[in-house]
N, C-alpha and C positions, 0 to 999 in steps of 0.2 A: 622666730627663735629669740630668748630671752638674752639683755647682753648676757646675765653670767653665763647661759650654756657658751654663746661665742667663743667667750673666753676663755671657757674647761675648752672647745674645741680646737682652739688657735693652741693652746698649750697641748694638748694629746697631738697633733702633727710635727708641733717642734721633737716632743720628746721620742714619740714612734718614728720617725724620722731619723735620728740623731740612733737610735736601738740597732734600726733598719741596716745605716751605714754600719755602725759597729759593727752591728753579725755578717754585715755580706765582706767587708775587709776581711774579719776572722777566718772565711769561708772559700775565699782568694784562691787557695790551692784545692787540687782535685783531691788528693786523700789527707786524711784528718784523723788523727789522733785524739779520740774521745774517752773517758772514762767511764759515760754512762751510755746505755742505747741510745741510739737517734732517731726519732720517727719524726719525719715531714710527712707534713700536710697541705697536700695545694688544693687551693679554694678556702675561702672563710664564708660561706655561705650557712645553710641549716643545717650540712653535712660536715660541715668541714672545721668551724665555730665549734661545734658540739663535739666531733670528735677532739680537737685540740683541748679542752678542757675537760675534759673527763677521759684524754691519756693521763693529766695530770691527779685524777682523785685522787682523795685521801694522801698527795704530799709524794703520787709517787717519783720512782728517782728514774726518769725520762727526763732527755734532752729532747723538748719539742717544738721543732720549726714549721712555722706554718706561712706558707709564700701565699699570699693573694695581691694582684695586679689592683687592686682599687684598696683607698683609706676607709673608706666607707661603704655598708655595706645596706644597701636599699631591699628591704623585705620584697620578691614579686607575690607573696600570699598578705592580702588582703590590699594588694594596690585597686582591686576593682573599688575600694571603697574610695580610692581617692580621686579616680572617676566621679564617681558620683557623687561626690561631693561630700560624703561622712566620715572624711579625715583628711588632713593635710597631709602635705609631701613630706615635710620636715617629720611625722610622724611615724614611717616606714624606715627614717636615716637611722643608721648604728655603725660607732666605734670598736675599736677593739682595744681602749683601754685596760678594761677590766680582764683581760684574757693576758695582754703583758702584764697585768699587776700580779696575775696567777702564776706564773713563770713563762709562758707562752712567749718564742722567739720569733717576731716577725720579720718579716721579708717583705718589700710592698712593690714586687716585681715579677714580671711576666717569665715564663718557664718556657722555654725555647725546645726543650726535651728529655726526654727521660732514657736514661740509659739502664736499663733494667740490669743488663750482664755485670757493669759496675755497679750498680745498682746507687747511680749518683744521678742528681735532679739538677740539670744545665739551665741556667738564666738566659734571659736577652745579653747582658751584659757580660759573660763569660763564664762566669764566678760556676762553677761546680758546689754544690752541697751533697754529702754522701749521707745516707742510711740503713738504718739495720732492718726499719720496715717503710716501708709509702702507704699515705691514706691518701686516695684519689680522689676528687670530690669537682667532677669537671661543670658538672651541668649540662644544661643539652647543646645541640647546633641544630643549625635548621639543613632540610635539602633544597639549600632555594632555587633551583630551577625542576621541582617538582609542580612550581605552580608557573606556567609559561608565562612570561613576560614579566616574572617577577625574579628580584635580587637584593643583594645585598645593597646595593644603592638605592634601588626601589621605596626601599623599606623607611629611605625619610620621605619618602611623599605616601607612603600606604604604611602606614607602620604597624608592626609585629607587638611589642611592646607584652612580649613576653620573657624577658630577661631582666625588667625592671632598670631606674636610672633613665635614662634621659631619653629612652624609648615610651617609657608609659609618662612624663610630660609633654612628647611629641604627641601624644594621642590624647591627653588631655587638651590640649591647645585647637586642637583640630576638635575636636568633638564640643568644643565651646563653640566653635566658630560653626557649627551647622544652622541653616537660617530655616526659616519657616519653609514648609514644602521638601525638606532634605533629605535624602537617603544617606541610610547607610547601610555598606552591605560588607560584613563579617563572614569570611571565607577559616570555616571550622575544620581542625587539620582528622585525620586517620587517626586511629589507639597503634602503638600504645604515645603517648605525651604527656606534659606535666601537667596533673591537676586538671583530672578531668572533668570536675563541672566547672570548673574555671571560665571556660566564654559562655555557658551560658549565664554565671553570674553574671560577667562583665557585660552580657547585653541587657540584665537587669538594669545594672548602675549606669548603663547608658540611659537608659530609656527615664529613669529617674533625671538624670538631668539637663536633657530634654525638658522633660514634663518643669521641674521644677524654673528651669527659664522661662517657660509661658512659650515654647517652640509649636508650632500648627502643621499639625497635618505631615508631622514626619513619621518614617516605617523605619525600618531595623531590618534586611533582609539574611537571613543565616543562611549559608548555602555551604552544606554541610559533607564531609567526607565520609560519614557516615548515617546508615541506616537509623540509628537509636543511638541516645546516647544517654549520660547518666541522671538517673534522678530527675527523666523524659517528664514524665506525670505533674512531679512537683513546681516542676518552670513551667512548664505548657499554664496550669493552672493560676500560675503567679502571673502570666503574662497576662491573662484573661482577664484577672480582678482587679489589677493594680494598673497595667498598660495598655487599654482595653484598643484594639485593634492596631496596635504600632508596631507587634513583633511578627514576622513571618518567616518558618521555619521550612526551607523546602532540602529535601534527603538527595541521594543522586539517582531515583526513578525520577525524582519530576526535575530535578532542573539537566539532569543528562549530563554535567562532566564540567570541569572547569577547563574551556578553553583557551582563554587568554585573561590577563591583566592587563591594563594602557595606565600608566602613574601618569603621562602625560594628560591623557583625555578622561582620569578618573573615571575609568570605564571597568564593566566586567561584564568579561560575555561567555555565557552559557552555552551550551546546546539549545537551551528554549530559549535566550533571549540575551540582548546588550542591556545593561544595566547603566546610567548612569546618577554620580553617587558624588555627597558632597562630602563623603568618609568614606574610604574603605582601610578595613583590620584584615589584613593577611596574616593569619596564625599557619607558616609551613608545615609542613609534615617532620619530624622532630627525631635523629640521633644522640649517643652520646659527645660530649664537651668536643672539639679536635683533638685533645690533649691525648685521649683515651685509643683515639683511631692514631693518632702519631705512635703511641706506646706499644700498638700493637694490641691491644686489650680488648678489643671489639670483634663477634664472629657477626657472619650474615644475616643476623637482627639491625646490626649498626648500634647495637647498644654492648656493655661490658658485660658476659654472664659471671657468676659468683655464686659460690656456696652460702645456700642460705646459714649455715649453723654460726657461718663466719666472718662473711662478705668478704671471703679471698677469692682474687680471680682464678678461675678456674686454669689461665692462661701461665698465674707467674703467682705462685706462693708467698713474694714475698711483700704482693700488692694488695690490697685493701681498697673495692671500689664502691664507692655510697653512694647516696642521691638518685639524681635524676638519672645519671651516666649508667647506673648498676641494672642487669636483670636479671631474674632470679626467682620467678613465678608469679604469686598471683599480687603480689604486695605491688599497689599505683606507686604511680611518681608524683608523688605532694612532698609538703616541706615537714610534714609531722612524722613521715616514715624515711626523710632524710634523717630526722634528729635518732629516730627510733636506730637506723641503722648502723650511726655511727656513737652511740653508747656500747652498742654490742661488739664493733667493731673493736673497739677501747679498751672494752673487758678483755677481748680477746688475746689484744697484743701484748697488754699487762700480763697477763697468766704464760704468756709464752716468751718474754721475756724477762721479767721479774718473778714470776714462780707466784703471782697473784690469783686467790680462788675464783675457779671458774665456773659462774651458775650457770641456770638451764638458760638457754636462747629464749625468748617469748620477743614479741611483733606487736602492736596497738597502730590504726589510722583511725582519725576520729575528723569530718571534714564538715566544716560547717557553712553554707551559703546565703549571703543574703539578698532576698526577694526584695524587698523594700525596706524602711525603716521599722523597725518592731518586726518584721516577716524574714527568720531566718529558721532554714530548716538543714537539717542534719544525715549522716549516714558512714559507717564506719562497721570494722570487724577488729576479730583478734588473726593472728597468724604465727603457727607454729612453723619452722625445719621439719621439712617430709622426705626422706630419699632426696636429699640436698637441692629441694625447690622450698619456696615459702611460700605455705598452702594457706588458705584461707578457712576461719575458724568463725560460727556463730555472727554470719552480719546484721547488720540491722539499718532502716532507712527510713525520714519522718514517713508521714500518712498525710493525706491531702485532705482529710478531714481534722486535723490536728486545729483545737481552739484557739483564738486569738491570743489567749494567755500562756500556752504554752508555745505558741511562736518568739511570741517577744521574751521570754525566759529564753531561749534560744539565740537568740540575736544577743543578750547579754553574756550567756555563753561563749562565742563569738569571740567577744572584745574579753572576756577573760583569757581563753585558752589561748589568742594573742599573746597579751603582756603575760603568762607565763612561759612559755616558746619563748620568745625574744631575751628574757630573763636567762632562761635554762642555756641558749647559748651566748650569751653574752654578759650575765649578769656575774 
């Protein structure tokens, strides 16, 4: 980090801080006397970032408070690249200066509960905030004792490091540290979850940097929850060209079940077999945020359903759930149909309570992976509101005959559709 960022940094903590207090004093009491609507927003993620700033388009006249527990907001889409070494950490960090300069009111504290009947959002610290709408933006949780002998403590000796922050440097650390001869074996969760080519990327960027230390004779075992997974072809092939004999993918016919984890004896044992392993990535099997299951908002998916036209909970009209937490048909949980969901969300609560025009719904995920450096390949659709699901429209996915040159055009893709996302909620 360059001094001046430091220094915009160390000044954006004083003053979000110093806001923070402000609003949570002003907010002291449970009912409030407001002139303009109030929509909070808890989460500042891709869901939550994006929905707070485009309640505010075009100047409108919303009072909008957005609580998130962290200053800072660590991208988890595109950290496999910090894996492997083709970007830093410091380069995934983001503020939420630009969103206070917008009018955006934050709060930089934990939400102890949501009382929907009041319809007021409880702090750790007592403090009551009331609303006229909620935009819920939890993210996922894990089942962790879906995987036997695994948990939440676990998870610093086998780590998950799929919520980004100082889980994917725990797995950077450890995965520098694998020696010649090393296994590692990535245990791949069930659908639905976030961003699902995501570990197979991430065993790309593993295996990059591996290779790239001069590492001998190490494998990458995926021992996988499922039969097939996405965009199968395109990695199987990337392993082949780029990682020639270091990745092996076995499904649950051949490895028979995950029986145990040992964090102590970095062990994993199969039905076919004990593994031991100088890494293992335990990705669990994945609900929505706790926030969403405390609220009530969750049916026996364990995630929140929602109207596609609107992303109102089907459960409490006056809740709005995006992200990863929401489901609602065929639309994945990646960070580009968080962003998608909470503009629409935005639209919608403007138009219903400021009398703002309201266009048609439309849906876009566009997901890009990268195999190697220059080797990034692609796959995405459009998605309309159908009989209040989000159905999927015209997809498309690379081809494994795709030329050198339109891979690496791809890869740069990539790093743009990045720095515009990060832009669009933060900029």
């Amino acid at each position: 980090m360059t001094e001046r960022a430091a220094i915009d940094r160390r000044a954006f903590f004083r003053g979000a801080g110093a806001a923070a207090a402000s609003l949570a004093a002003g907010l002291a009491a449970p009912a409030i006397a407001q002139a303009r609507p109030r929509v909070v927003v808890v989460g500042g993620g891709a869901g939550g970032a994006t929905a707070a700033k485009y309640l505010l388009r075009h100047g409108a006249d919303l009072d909008v408070v957005m609580i998130e527990a962290n200053r800072i907001y660590v991208t988890p889409f595109t950290s496999n690249l910090y894996l492997g070494g083709l970007k830093p950490h410091a380069a995934l960090e983001y503020g939420y200066d630009n969103l206070i300069g917008r009018g955006v009111r934050p709060i930089f504290a934990t939400v102890s509960e949501v009382d929907r009947a009041a319809r007021r959002v409880w702090l750790a610290d007592g403090t009551a905030v009331g609303y006229d709408r909620l935009v819920l933006s939890p993210g996922i949780d894990f089942v962790w004792d879906a995987v036997p002998g695994y948990s939440q403590a676990a998870a610093e000796t086998m780590p998950h490091a799929w919520r980004g922050g100082a889980q994917v440097a725990l797995l950077k650390r450890r995965l520098d540290a694998v020696p010649d001869g090393g296994t590692i074996v990535m245990l791949a969760p069930p659908n639905p979850y976030r961003c699902p080519p995501a570990p197979y990327e991430r065993v790309c960027m593993m295996a990059l940097s591996l290779q790239r230390r001069g590492v001998k004779n190490a494998r990458i075992v995926i021992l996988d929850a499922k039969d097939h997974f996405a965009m199968q072809p395109l990695f199987s092939d990337g392993w082949d060209r780029h990682y020639t004999g270091m990745v092996e993918w076995q499904p649950p016919e051949i490895h028979g079940g995950i029986k145990a984890v040992d964090p102590k004896a970095m062990t994993v044992t199969t039905d076919l077999e004990t593994i031991k392993a100088a890494l293992v990535n335990v990705i669990p099997p994945q609900v929505a945020g706790e926030l969403g299951h405390a609220a009530g908002l969750t049916d026996a998916s364990g995630f929140c359903p929602v109207d596609a036209g609107t992303m109102k909970s089907l459960i409490d009209p006056y809740v709005h759930v995006i992200g990863d937490a929401a489901i609602g048909g065929d639309f994945p949980k990646s960070g580009f149909a968080a962003n998608n969901e909470a503009k629409n969300a935005a639209m919608v609560i403007r138009h219903e309570l400021l009398g703002e025009r309201l266009l048609p719904v439309r849906f876009t995920n566009h997901c890009w992976s990268t195999i190697a450096p220059d080797d990034a390949v692609k796959n995405g659709a459009r998605y309309v509101p159908k009989d209040g699901t989000i159905t999927m429209l015209d997809p498309y996915t690379s081809q494994r005959d795709e030329p050198p040159e339109l891979r690496a055009k791809q890869a740069r893709e990539a790093v743009g559709w990045y720095r515009g996302m990060t832009t669009d909620m933060f900029g």
